[in-house]
C-alpha positions in Angstrom: 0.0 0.0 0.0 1.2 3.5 -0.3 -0.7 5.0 2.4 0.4 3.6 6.4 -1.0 5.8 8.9 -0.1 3.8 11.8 3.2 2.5 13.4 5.7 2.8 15.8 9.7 3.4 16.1 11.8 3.6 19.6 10.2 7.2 20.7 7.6 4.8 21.8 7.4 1.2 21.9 8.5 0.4 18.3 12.0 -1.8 18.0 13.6 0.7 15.1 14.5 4.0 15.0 12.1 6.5 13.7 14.8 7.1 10.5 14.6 3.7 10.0 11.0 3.5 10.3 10.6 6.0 6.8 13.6 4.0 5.5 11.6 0.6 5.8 8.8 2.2 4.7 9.9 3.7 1.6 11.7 0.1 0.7 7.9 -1.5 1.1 6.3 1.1 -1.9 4.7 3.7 0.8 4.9 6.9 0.1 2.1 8.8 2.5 3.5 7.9 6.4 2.2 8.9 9.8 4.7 7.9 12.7 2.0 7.5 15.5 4.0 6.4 18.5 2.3 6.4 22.0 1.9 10.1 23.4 5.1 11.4 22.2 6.0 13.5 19.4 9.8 12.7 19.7 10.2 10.8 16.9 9.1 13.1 14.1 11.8 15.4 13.5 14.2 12.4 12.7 11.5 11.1 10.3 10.8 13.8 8.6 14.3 14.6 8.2 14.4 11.0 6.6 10.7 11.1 4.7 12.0 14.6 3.3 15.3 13.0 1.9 13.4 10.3 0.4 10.5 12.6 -1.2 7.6 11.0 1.0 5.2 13.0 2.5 5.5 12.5 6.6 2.3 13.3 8.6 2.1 14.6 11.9 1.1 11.8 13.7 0.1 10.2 17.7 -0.9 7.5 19.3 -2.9 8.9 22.3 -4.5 6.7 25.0 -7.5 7.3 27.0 -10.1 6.0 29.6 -13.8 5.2 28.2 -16.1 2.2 29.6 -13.2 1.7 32.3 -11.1 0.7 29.2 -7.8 2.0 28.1 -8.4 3.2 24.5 -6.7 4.6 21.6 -7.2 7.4 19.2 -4.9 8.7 16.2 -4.6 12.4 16.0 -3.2 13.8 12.6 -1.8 17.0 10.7 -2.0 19.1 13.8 0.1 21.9 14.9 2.6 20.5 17.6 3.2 23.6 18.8 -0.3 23.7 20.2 -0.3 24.5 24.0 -3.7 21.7 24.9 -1.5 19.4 23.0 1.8 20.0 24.9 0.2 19.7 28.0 -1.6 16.7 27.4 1.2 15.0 26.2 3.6 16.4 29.7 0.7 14.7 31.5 0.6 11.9 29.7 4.6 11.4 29.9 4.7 11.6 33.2 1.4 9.3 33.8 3.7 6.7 31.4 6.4 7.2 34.3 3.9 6.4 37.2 2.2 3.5 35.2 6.1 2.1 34.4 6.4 2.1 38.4 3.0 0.9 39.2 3.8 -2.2 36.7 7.1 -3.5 38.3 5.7 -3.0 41.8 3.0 -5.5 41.1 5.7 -7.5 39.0 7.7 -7.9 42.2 4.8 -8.6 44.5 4.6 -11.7 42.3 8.2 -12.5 42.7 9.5 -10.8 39.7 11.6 -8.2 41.3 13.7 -5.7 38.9 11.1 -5.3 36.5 11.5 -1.2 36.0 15.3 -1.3 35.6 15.3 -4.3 33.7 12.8 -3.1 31.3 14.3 0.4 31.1 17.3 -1.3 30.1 16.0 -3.4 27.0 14.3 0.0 26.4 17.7 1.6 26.0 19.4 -0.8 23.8 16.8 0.0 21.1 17.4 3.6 21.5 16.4 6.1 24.3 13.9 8.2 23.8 13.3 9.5 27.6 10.3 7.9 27.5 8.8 5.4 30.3 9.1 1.4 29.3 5.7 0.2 27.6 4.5 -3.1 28.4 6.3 -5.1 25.7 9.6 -3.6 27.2 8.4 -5.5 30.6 7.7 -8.5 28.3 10.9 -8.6 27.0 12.4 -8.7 30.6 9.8 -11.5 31.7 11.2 -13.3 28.9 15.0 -12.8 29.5 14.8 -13.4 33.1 12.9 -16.6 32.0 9.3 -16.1 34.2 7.7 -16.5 30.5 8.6 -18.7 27.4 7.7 -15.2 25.1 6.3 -12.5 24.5 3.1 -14.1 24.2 2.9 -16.0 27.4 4.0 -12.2 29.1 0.8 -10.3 27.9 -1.6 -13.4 28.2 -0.4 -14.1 31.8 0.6 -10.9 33.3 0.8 -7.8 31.1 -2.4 -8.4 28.6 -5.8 -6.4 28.9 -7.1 -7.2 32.4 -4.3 -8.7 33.7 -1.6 -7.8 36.8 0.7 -5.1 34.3 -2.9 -3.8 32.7 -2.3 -0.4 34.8 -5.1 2.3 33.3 -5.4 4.9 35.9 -3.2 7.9 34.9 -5.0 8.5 31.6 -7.5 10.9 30.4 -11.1 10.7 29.0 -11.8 9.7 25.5 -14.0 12.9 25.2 -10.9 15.0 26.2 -8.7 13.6 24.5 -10.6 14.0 21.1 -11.3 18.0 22.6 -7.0 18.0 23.0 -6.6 17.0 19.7 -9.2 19.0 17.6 -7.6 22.3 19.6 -4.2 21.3 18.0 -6.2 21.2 14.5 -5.6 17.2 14.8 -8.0 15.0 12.0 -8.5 12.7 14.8 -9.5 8.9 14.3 -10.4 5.9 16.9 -7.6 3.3 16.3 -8.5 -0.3 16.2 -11.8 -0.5 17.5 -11.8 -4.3 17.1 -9.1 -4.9 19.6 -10.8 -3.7 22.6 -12.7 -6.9 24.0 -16.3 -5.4 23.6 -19.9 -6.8 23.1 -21.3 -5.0 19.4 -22.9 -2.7 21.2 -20.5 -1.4 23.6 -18.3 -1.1 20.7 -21.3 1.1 18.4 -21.7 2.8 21.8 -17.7 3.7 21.7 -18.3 4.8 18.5 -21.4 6.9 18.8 -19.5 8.6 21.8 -16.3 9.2 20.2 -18.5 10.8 16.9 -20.3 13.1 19.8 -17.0 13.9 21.1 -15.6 15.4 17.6 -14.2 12.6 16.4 -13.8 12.1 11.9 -12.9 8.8 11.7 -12.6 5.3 12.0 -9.4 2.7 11.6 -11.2 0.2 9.4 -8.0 -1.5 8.7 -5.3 -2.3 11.3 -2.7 -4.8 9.6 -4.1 -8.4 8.1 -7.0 -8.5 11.2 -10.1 -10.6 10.1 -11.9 -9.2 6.9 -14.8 -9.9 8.8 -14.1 -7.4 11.3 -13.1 -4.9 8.4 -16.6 -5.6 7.1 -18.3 -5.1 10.0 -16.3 -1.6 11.2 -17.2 -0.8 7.5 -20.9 -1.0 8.4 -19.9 1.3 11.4 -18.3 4.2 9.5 -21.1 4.0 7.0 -23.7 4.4 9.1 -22.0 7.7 11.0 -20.9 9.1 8.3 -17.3 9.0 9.0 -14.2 9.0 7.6 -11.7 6.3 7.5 -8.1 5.3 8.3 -6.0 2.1 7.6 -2.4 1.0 8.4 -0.3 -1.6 9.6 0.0 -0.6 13.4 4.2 -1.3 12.7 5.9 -1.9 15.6 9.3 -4.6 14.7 10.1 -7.0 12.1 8.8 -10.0 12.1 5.8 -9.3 14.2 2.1 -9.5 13.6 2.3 -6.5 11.2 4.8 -5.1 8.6 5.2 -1.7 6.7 2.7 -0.6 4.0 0.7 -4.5 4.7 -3.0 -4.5 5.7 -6.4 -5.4 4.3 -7.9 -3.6 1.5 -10.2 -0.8 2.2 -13.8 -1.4 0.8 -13.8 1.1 -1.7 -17.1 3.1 -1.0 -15.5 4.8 2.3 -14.3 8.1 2.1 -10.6 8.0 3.4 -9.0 10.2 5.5 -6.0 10.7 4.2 -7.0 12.1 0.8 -7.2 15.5 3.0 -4.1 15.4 4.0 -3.4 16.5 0.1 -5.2 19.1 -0.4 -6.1 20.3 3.3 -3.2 20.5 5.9 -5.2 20.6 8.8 -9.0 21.5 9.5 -9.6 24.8 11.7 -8.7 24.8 15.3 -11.3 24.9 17.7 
């Protein structure tokens, strides 16, 4: 695909460099790229210092998270002004919530005999590249796996770090409705990010939906990687029915993983995408 607006590098929780990122990218035929890593901009400077050498358009891009239904949730936020002071604060916050949730995570780690977790996490974090940012979860998988509690990385998320388990720390982020309001003051195109991976009944899911649209939201990931085309078909039905824009990528994070650069499901050709705005409309008005 030419289009990716979603992946990762080593500002976040990604395994390459954000240079590297564009680099792969380019190799793989895209040529329209938003670097959304998790609520840090840090990473686009060296990618669009790489896009720009390569002639491919980079797109402001982030990976926010959020509280709705007592359920950490994620929405993309794109072409904004990164200057913007809501967005700046949000993403201090958010930093320093990333900090606290690192801590929270290896205290609950060593109550269950896995003492080190932080430091060793930090650690695996660093040899990928230091961005100043807090460990993510699969940095604490990888030091479940090297100290050898877990087989891989697997076995880490589906016995201690995964949704609803032991490392599934939620409580230092916003709400979805302000973190759509943070993004469309930045002049963000803001879009909910694989609404099939949070573990909802259809209706809570439409209900996600309705509330994100009430919040402000344009648009709907309809596409994230190879997931079930059944699930594509039935967030298709979703953004159809309010009215909404739509966004597709491969949600990038290392080689060799469940995703790769530029790789995801066809979008059904009826839905308006997002990203043809991006060409002729930098950013819609600030709020």
């Amino acid at each position: 695909m030419e289009v990716d607006l979603h992946c990762h590098s080593t500002a976040s929780d990604g395994a390459l460099a954000p240079a590297v990122v564009v680099a792969r990218a380019f190799e793989r035929g895209v040529r329209v790229l938003a670097l959304t890593d998790h609520d840090t901009l840090d990473g686009l400077d060296e990618a669009g210092v790489a896009a720009q050498a390569l002639g491919m358009q980079l797109v402001n891009g982030i990976e926010l998270s959020c509280i709705w239904g007592g359920a950490t949730i994620h929405v993309l936020g794109y072409a904004f002004n990164r200057e913007a002071p809501a967005l700046q604060q949000a993403i201090a916050e958010l930093h320093e919530g990333r900090w606290l949730r690192a801590a929270e995570i290896s205290k609950r780690l060593e109550a269950k005999g896995m003492p080190g977790a932080l430091d060793g996490a930090r650690a695996i974090q660093q040899e990928l590249g230091d961005s100043g940012n807090a460990p993510a979860r699969p940095h604490f998988a990888d030091f479940l796996v090297r100290g050898g509690y877990v087989k891989d990385r697997a076995e880490a998320f589906r016995k201690w770090l995964g949704s609803g388990k032991l490392g599934d720390v939620k409580q230092h982020w916003p709400e979805l409705a302000q973190t759509v309001d943070t993004l469309r003051r930045a002049g963000a195109w803001v879009s909910l990010a694989h609404p099939w991976q949070y573990d909802f009944t259809r209706s809570k899911r439409r209900k996600l939906i309705a509330d994100f649209v009430g919040a402000g939201g344009h648009s709907l990931e309809v596409v994230n990687g190879m997931q079930p085309a059944d699930q594509v078909g039935s967030l298709a039905i979703l953004a159809r029915e309010f009215g909404m824009f739509v966004t597709a990528g491969s949600d990038f994070h290392a080689p060799g993983q469940w995703s790769e650069l530029g790789v995801y499901r066809p979008v059904p050709e009826d839905l308006p995408p997002l990203w043809a705005r991006f060409k002729h409309v930098q950013q819609p008005t600030a709020i």
